[in-house]
C-alpha positions as CSV (number, residue, x, y, z in Angstrom):
1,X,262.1,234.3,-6.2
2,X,262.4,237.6,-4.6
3,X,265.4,238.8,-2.1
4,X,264.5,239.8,1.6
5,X,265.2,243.3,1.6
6,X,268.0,244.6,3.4
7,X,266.6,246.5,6.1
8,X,268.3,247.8,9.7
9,X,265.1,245.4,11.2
10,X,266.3,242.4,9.4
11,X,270.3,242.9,10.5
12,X,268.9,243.2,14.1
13,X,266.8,240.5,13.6
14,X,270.2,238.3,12.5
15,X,272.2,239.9,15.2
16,X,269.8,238.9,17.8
17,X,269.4,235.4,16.8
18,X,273.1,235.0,16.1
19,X,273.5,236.2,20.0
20,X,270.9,233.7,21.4
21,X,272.6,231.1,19.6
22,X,275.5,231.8,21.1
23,X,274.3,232.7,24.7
24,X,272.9,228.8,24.1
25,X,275.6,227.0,23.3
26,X,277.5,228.6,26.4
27,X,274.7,227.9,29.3
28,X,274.8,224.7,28.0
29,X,278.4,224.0,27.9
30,X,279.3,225.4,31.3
31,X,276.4,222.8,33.0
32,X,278.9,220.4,32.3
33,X,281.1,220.1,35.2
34,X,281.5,222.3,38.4
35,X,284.8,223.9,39.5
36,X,286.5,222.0,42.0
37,X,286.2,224.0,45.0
38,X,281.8,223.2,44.3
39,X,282.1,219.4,43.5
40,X,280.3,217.1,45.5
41,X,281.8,215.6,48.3
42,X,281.6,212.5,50.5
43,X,282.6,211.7,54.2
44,X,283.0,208.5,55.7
45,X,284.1,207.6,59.2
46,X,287.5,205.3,59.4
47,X,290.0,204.1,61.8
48,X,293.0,205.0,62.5
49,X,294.1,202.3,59.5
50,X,292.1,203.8,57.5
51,X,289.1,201.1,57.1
52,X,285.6,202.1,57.0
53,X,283.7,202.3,60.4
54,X,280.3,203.5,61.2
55,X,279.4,207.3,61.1
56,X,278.7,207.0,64.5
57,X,281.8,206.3,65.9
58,X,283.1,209.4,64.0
59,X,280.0,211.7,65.7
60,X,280.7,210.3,69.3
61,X,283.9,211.5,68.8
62,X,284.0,214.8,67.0
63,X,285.9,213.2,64.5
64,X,289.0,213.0,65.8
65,X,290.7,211.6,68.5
66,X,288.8,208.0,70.2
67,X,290.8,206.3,66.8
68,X,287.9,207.9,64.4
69,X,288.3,210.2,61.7
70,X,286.5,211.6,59.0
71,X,288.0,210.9,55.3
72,X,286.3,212.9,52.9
73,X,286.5,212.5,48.7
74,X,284.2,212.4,45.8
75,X,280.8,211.1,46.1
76,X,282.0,207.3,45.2
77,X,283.5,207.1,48.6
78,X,280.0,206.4,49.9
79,X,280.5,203.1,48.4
80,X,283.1,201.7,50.4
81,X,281.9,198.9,52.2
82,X,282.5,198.7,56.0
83,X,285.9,197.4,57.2
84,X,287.5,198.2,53.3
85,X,290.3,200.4,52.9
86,X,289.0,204.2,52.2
87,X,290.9,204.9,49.5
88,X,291.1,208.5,47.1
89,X,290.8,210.8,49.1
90,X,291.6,213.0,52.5
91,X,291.7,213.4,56.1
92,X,291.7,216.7,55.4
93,X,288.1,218.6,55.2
94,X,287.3,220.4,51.6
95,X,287.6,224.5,51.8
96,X,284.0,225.5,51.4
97,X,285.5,229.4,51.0
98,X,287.5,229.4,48.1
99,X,290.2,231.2,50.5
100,X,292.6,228.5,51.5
101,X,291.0,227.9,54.9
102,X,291.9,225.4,56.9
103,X,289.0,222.7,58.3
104,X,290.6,222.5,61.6
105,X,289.5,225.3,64.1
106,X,292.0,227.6,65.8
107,X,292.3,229.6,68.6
108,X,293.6,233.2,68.6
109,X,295.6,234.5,71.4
């Protein structure tokens, strides 16, 4: 049985597989779960009780005012069935910037 000779190829060799290894286990680790400002999100149309109407209503309207708004949450909201208490989430629009802005518009003057 004869040693592998130690060699400055062979330590590089070791290094470099040691740091693909690594490099590995990290891509693969951070696929897991986005931050929360990039999760998926949902919007449904309700009333102003907060019941599930359709989208329409919501795009005749702008989304506010005419008693329809859009609730937003995670992608499960898509399941609530029509006239069912939305439920989990907000009236208030994700922030799409990372930067705290708001999903209403305003005017400057």
């Amino acid at each position: 049985m004869t040693a592998t000779p130690k060699t400055p190829l062979n330590a590089a060799v070791r290094q470099l597989s040691f740091a693909t290894s690594v490099a590995a286990a990290l891509s693969i680790s951070a696929c897991g779960q986005q931050p929360p400002q990039q999760q998926a999100t949902t919007r449904i149309c309700t009333d102003p009780t907060g019941a599930r109407i359709p989208d329409q209503n919501c795009h005749r309207s702008g989304g506010a005012g005419g008693g329809a708004l859009w609730y937003f949450g995670a992608a499960a909201l898509a399941s609530t069935a029509y006239g069912r208490k939305a439920s989990g989430g907000s009236y208030t629009a994700p922030d799409r910037s990372g930067f705290g802005a708001s999903a209403r518009g305003s005017s400057g003057g």
